[in-house]
N, C-alpha and C positions, 0 to 999 in steps of 0.2 A: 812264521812271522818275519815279514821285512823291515831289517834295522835301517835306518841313514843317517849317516855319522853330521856333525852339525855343520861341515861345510859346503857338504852337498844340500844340504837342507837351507841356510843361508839362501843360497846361489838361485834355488826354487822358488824363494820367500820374494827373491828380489826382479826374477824372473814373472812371476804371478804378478806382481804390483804393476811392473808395466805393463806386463800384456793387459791389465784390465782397465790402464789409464788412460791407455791408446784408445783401445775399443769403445770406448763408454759412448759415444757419439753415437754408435751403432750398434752399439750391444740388443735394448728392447725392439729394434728394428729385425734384428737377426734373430733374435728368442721367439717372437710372436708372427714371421712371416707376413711381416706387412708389404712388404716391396717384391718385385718380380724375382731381384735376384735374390733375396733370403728364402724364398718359396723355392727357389732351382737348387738353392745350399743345401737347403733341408729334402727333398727329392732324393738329390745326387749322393747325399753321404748318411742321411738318417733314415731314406727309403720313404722318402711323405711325411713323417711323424711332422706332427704340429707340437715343440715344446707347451705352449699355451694350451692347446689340446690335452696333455699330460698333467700339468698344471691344474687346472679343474678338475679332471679327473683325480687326481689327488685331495685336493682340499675339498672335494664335496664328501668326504671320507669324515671331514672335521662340521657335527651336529651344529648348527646355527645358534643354538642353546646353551651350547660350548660354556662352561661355569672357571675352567682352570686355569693354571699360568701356563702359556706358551710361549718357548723360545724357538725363533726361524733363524738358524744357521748354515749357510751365510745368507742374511736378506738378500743381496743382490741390491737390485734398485728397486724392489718392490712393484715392478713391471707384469708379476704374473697376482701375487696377494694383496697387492691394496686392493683392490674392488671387490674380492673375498673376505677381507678381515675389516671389513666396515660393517660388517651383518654379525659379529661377533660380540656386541655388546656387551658382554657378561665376562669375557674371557681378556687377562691381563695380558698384554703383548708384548714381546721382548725380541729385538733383533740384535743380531754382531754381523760383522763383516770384516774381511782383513784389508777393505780398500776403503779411503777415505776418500773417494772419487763416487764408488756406489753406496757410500752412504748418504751423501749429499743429492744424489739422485733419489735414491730413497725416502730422504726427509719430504720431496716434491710430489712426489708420488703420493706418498699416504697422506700428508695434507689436505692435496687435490680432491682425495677423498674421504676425508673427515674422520681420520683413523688416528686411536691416542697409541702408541707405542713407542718406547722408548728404545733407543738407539745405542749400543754401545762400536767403537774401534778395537778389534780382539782378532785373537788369533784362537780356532778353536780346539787346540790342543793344547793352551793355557788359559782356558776361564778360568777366573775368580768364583764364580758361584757358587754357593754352597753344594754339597753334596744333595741329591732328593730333593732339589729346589722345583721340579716345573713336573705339570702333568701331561704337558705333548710335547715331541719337540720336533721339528719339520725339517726335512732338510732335501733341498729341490737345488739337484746340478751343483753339489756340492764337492762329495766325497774322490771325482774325478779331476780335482782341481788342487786338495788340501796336500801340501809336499810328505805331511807325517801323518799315515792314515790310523798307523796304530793307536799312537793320542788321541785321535781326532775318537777313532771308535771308541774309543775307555771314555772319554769325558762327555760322550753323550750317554753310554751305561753309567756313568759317575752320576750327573746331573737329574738323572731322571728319578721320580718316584718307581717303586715297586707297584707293578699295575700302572704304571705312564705308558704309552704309544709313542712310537716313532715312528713317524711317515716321513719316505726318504723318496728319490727317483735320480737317478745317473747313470753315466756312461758304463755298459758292461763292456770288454771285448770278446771275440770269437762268437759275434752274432750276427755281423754283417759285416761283407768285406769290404765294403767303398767306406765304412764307418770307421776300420779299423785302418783303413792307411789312410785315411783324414787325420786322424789324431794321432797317426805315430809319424805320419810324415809335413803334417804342417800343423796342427792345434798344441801338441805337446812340445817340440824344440821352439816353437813360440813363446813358450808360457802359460798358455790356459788353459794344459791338461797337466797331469803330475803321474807318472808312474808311480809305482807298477801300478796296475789295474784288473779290478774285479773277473771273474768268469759270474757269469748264473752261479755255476753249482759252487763254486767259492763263495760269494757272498751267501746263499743260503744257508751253508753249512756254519758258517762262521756267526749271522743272527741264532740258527737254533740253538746254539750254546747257552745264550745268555735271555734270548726274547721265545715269548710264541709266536709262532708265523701266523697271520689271520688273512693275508691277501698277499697275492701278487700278481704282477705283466709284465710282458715283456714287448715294447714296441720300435723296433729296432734293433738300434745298439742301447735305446734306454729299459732298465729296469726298474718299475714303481711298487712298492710295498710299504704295506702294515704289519708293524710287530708290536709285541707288549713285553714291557720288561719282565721275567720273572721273579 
């Protein structure tokens, strides 16, 4: 377990905020490879993977029928699950995010597509929610970004029901090398990565603890999976 003491975690906190206030102009430009050169970005340092690609592939994991409460931690701007979570009619929806820039991107997004979920500003290694409050909890390009991951993973085992799912997908390292001095030599002294950072066989070892594993990929440097709480 990696401690960080609270000034380096600070320094991250305020680090994250800009990088993601600057970017926001471009951020769903860059996620979804819409332009020639986030098509070259994604190429050169993720080896082709199409985030949006991964993205789907993910939430088509979550039944249309979908009955429970899910929290998406950190929504983002909603650039990959609003046109996914408008077919979810049945199921509560609950977003956080630590940037008050991609929440308001957010709000547009899911409007646009006629999505009721409510919005909170959070830090996700201090929610307020109750303990066994949701029965999925999604978390897409998250855990590569969060400065205190140990939190971050206790309050999603916190939060979740026994028998909840958690579908996650983020940056591994030692998977690709153009991927891995991308983010240690410009995405993370940036802001929009946070060390340390996963292996495959670290993160796996560290869900089997506490979840069943029921799926995983690896496409790139990104790692997509389902697990169930035990």
């Amino acid at each position: 377990m990696v401690k960080i003491n609270s000034s380096i975690r600070n320094n991250h906190e305020k680090n994250i905020k800009n990088a993601y206030k600057k970017s926001i102009s471009i951020y769903d430009e860059i996620l979804v490879g819409r332009k020639w050169w986030s098509k070259l970005y994604l190429t050169t340092f993720w080896g082709g993977i199409s985030d949006m690609d991964i993205a789907i592939e993910l939430l088509n994991r979550i039944p249309k029928d979908f009955t429970g409460k899910i929290l998406d931690i950190p929504v983002g701007t909603g650039v990959f699950t609003s046109n996914y979570y408008k077919n979810l009619k049945n199921a509560i929806l609950v977003g956080v995010d630590y940037s008050l820039d991609m929440l308001d991107k957010c709000r547009e997004n899911m409007k646009h597509n006629s999505v009721l979920i409510e919005l909170f500003q959070g830090d996700v290694g201090a929610l307020e929610f109750e303990d066994a409050s949701f029965d999925l909890l999604v978390s897409m390009n998250g855990f590569h970004a969060f400065p205190d991951k140990e939190k971050a993973y206790d309050t999603v085992l916190r939060v979740l029901k026994p028998g909840g799912r958690f579908l996650g997908c983020f940056y591994i390292k030692d998977q690709l090398r153009t991927g891995d001095f991308i983010v240690n030599n410009f995405l993370a002294p940036k802001g929009w990565f946070s060390p340390p950072f996963e292996t495959k066989e670290s993160l796996l070892n560290r869900l089997s603890r506490d979840y069943e594993l029921i799926w995983h990929v690896v496409n790139g440097s990104i790692i997509s999976f389902e697990c169930v709480k035990k």
